[in-house]
C-alpha positions as CSV (number, residue, x, y, z in Angstrom):
1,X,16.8,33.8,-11.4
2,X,18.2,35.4,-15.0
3,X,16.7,38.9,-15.5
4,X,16.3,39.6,-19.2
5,X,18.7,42.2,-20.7
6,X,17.8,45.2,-20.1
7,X,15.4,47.1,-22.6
8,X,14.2,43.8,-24.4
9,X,10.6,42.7,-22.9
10,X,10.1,38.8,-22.1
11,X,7.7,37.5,-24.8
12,X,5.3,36.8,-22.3
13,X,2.4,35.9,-25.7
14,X,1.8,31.7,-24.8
15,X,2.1,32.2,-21.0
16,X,-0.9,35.0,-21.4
17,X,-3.1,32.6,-23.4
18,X,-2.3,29.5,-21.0
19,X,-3.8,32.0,-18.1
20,X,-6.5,32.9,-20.5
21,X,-8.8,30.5,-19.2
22,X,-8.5,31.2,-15.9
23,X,-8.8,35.2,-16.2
24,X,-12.5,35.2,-16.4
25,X,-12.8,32.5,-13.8
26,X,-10.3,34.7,-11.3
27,X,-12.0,37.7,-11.9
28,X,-15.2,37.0,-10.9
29,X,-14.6,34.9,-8.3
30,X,-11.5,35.0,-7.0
31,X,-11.4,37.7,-3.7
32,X,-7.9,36.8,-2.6
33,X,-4.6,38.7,-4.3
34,X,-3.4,37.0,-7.5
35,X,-0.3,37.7,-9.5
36,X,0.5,35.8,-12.8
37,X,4.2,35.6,-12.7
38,X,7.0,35.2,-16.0
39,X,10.0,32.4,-15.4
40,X,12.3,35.2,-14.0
41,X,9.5,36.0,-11.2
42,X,8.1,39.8,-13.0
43,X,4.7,40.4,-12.4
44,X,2.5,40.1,-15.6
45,X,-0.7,40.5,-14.2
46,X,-2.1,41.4,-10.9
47,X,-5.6,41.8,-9.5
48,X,-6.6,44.8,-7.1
49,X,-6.5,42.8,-4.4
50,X,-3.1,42.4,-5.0
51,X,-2.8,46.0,-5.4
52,X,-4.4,47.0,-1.9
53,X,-2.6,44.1,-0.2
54,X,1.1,45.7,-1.1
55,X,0.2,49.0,-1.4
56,X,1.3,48.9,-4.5
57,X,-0.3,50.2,-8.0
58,X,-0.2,47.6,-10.6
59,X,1.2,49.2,-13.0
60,X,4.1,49.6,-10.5
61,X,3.9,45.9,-9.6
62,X,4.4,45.2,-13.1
63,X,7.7,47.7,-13.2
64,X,9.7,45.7,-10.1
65,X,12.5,43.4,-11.7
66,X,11.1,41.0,-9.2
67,X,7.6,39.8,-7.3
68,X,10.4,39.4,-4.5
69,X,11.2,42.6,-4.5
70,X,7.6,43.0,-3.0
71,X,6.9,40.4,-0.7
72,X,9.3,37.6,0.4
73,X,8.1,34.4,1.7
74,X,9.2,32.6,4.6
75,X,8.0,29.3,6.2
76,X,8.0,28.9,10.4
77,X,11.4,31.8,9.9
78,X,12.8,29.7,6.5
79,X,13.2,31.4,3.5
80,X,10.6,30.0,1.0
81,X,13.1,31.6,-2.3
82,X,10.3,33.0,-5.4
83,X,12.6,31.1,-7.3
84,X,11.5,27.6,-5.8
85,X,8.3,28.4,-6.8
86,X,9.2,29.3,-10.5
87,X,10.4,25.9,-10.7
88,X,7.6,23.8,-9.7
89,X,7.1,20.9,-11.7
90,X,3.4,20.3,-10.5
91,X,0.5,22.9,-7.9
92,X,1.6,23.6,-4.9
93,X,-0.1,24.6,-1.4
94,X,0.8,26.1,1.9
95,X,-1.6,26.8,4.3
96,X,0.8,28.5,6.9
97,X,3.0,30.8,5.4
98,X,4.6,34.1,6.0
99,X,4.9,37.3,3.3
100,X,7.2,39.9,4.2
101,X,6.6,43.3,2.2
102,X,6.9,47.1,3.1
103,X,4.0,47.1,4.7
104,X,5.3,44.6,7.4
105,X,4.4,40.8,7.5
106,X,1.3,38.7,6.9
107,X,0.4,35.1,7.2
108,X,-1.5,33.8,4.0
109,X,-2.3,30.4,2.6
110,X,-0.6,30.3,-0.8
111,X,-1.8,28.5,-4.1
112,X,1.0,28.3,-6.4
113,X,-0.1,26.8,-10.4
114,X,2.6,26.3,-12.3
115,X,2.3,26.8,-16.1
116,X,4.2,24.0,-18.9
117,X,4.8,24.7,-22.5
118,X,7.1,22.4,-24.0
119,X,8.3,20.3,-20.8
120,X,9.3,23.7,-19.4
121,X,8.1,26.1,-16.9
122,X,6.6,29.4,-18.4
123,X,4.6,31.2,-15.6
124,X,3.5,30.5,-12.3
125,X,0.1,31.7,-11.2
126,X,0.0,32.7,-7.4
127,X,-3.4,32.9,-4.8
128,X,-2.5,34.6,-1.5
129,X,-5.4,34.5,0.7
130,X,-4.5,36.6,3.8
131,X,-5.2,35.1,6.9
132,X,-3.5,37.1,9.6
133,X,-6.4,38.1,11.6
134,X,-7.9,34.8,11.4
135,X,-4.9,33.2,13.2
136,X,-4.4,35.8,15.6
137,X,-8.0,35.4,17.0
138,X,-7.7,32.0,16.3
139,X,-4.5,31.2,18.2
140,X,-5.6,29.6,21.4
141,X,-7.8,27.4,19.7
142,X,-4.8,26.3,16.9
143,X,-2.8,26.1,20.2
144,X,-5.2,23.2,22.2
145,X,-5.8,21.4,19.0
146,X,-2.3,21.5,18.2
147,X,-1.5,19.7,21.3
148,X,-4.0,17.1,21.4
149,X,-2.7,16.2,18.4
150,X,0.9,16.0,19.3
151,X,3.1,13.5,20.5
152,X,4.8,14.8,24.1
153,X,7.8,13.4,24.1
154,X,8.8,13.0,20.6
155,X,7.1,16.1,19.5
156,X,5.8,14.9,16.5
157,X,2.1,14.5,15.4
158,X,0.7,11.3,17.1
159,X,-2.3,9.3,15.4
160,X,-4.6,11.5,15.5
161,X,-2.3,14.1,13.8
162,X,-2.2,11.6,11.5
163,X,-5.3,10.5,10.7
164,X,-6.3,14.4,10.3
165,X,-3.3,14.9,7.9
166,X,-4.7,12.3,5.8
167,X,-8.0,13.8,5.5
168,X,-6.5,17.0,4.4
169,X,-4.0,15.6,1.9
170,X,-7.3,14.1,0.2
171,X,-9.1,17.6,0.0
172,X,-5.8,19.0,-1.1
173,X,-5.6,17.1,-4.1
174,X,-8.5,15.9,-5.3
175,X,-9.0,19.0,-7.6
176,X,-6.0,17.8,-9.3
177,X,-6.5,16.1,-12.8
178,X,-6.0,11.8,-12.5
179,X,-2.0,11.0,-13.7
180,X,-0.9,14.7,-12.0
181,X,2.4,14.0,-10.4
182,X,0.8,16.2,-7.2
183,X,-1.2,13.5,-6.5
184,X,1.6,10.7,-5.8
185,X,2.0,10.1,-2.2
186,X,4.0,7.4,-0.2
187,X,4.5,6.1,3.1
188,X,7.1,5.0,5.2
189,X,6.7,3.1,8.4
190,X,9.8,3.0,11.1
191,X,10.7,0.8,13.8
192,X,13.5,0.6,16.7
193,X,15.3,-2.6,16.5
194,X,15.4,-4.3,20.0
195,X,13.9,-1.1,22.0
196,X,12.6,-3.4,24.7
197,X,16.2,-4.7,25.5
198,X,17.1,-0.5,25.3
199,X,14.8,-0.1,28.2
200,X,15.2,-3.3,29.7
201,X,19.5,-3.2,29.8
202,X,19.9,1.0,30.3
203,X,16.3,2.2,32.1
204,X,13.4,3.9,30.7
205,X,14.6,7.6,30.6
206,X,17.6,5.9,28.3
207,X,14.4,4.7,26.2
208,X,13.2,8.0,26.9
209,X,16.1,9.8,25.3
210,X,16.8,7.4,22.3
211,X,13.1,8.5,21.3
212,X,13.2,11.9,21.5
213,X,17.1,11.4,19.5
214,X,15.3,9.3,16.8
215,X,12.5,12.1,16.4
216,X,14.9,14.5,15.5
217,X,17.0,12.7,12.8
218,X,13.7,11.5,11.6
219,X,12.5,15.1,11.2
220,X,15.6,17.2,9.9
221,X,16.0,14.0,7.2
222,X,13.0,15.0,5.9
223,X,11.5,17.7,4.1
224,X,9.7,20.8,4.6
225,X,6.9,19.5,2.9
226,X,6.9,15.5,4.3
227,X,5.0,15.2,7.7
228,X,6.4,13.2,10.4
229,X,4.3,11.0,13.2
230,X,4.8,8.8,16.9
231,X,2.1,5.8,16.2
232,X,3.6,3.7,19.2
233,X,5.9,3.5,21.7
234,X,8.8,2.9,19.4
235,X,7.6,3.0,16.0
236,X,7.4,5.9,13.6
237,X,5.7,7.3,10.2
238,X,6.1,9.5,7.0
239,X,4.1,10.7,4.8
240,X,5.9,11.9,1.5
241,X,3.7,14.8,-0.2
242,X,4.0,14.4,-4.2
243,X,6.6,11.9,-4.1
244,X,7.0,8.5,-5.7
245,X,7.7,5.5,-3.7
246,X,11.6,5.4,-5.7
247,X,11.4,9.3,-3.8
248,X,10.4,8.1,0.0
249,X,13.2,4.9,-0.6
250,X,15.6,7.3,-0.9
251,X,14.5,9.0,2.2
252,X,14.6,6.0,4.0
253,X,18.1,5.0,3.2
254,X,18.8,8.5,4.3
255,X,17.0,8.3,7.9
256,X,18.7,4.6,8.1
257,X,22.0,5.3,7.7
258,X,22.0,8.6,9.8
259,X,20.6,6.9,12.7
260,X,23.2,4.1,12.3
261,X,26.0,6.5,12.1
262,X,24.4,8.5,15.0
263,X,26.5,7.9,18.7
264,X,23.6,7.8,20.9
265,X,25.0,7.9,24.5
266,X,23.0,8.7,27.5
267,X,24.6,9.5,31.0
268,X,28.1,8.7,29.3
269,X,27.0,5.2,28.1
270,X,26.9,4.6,24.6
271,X,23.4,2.7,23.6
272,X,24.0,1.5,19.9
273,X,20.3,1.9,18.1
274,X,19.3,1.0,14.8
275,X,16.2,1.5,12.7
276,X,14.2,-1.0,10.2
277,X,11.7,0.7,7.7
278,X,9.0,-0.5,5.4
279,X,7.9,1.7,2.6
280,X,4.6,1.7,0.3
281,X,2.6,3.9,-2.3
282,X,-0.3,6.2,-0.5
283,X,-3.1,6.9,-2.6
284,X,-4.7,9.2,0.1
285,X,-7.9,9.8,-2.3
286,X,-9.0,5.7,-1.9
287,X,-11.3,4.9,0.6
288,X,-9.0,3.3,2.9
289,X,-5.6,4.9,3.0
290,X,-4.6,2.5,5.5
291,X,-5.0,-0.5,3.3
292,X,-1.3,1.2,1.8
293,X,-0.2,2.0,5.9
294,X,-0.7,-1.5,6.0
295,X,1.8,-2.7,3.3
296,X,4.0,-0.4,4.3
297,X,3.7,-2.3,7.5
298,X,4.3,-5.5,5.5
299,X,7.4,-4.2,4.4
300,X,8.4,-3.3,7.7
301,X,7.9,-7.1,9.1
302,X,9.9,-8.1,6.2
303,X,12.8,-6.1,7.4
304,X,12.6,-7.3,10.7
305,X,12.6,-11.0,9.4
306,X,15.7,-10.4,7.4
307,X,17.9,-9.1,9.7
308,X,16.8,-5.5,10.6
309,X,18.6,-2.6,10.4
310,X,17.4,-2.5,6.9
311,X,14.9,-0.7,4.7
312,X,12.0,-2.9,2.4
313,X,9.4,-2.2,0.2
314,X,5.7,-3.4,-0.9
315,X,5.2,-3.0,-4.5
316,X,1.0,-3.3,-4.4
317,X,2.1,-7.4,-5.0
318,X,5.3,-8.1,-3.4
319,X,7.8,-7.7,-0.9
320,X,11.2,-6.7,-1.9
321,X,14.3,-5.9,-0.5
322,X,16.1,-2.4,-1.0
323,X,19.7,-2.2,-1.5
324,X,20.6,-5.3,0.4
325,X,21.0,-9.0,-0.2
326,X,19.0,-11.5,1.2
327,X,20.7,-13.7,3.8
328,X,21.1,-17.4,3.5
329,X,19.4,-17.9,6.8
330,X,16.4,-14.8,8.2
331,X,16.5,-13.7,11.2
332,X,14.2,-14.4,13.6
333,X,11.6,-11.1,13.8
């Protein structure tokens, strides 16, 4: 981030009166720590909570070059940079992450409202509700759910992961105004081309292996913020937070092509593995969020019937291929 020059104060006038109608809200009922934050991360206004959290006066908060000079996020050991969330183009939440300051390091969920003048960001207003204790006492329990809800040998979410993720991407957004781009979801939907002949021709701990392999390339293609899922034996799904369907094709192509180029060999045999994907719009707020798994699924089909090794996509009325040609004769599925 670009500090001012020294001596001349930020003209901080239209990102006061945009937070203007939130002060009296967050005064009187807001009991986590709240900073309101300038473009080049200074603190503009703070609330005591904030105050008694950092051992910090406010007046002192507001004197730091930098919020980051306080407290520094991570997420699961990755730095979360202030500067990502000075940039945000839409509200963003974390319910797991990590603030380092001098008085060691928390756990808080983290509401982070960006505010727009002019296309561009001016402020970002920032909730940190501390929730240390709550995990600590709470860890055994996060630890046995956490397991049901995880796939064994893949170690991704399974259904169930899924069908609770779902459910709390709905309350997650639906305080969001209708046409925010926060509220855009999509789907993918994954397959392993000819994974019975994998097991069939090489064993099942060859089948074994090729699944755990995929699980990985399908994770570290992905986001921070996408959320990964085993629904069957050989078949996989994403879920894109805040991202267009254009966003999750991309993705796609990504997690195709990297499994493609990937030399899968197991007890010195090479096994050669490909991957066909189907991709959709979520609207996680409709009453049946499946109805878009389902086309997703569609699109999927489609890319088995062409060929496979290929990525498709549902439209809400069509299927359509993506970067590829049709062939003169379709594959059998």
């Amino acid at each position: 981030m670009v500090n001012d020059p020294v001596g001349i104060p930020r003209d901080n006038s239209a990102l006061l009166q945009f937070f203007k109608i939130f002060e009296d809200f967050a005064r009187g009922t807001v009991l986590d720590a709240y900073v309101l934050l300038d473009v080049d991360g200074r603190v503009v206004k703070a609330n005591q909570h904030a105050s008694a959290m950092l051992k910090v006066g406010t007046k002192q908060m507001m004197k730091a070059s930098s919020f980051e000079d306080l407290l520094k996020f991570n997420i699961e050991g990755s730095p979360l940079p202030l500067k990502d969330l000075l940039m945000l183009p839409t509200f963003r939440r974390e319910d797991m992450i990590n603030g380092v300051s001098t008085t060691g390091e928390n756990k808080f969920v983290m509401l982070a409202y960006p505010f727009h003048e002019a296309g561009q960001v001016i402020g970002t207003f920032l909730i940190l509700r501390e929730i240390t204790g709550e995990t600590s006492q709470g860890s055994k329990l996060t630890a046995s759910t956490t397991k049901a809800k995880t796939d064994m040998l893949s170690g991704l979410f399974n259904r169930s992961g899924l069908e609770d993720h779902l459910k709390e991407r709905k309350q997650a957004i639906e305080s969001l105004p209708t046409g925010d781009p926060g509220r855009i979801h999509s789907v993918i939907m994954m397959d392993i081309d000819f994974f019975k002949k994998v097991n069939d021709t090489y064993g099942h701990p060859a089948g074994d292996y090729v699944i755990k392999t995929v699980a990985k390339i399908v994770k570290s293609s992905c986001r921070q913020s996408d959320s990964a899922f085993r629904v069957g034996g050989e078949e996989f799904i994403v879920v894109f937070n805040a991202t267009p369907v254009d966003g999750a094709l991309v993705a796609a192509e990504k997690i195709r092509t990297a499994i493609q180029a990937y030399q899968f060999e197991f007890e010195g045999v090479h096994i050669p593995i490909a991957i066909s994907i189907g991709a959709a719009s979520l609207d996680v707020t409709s009453a049946d969020p499946h109805a878009d798994i389902t086309r997703a699924d569609a699109a999927l089909y489609f890319s088995k019937q062409n060929g496979r090794n290929r990525v498709s996509v549902h439209d809400g009325v069509q299927l359509q291929p993506h970067l590829w040609v049709l062939p003169s004769k379709m594959a059998a599925a």
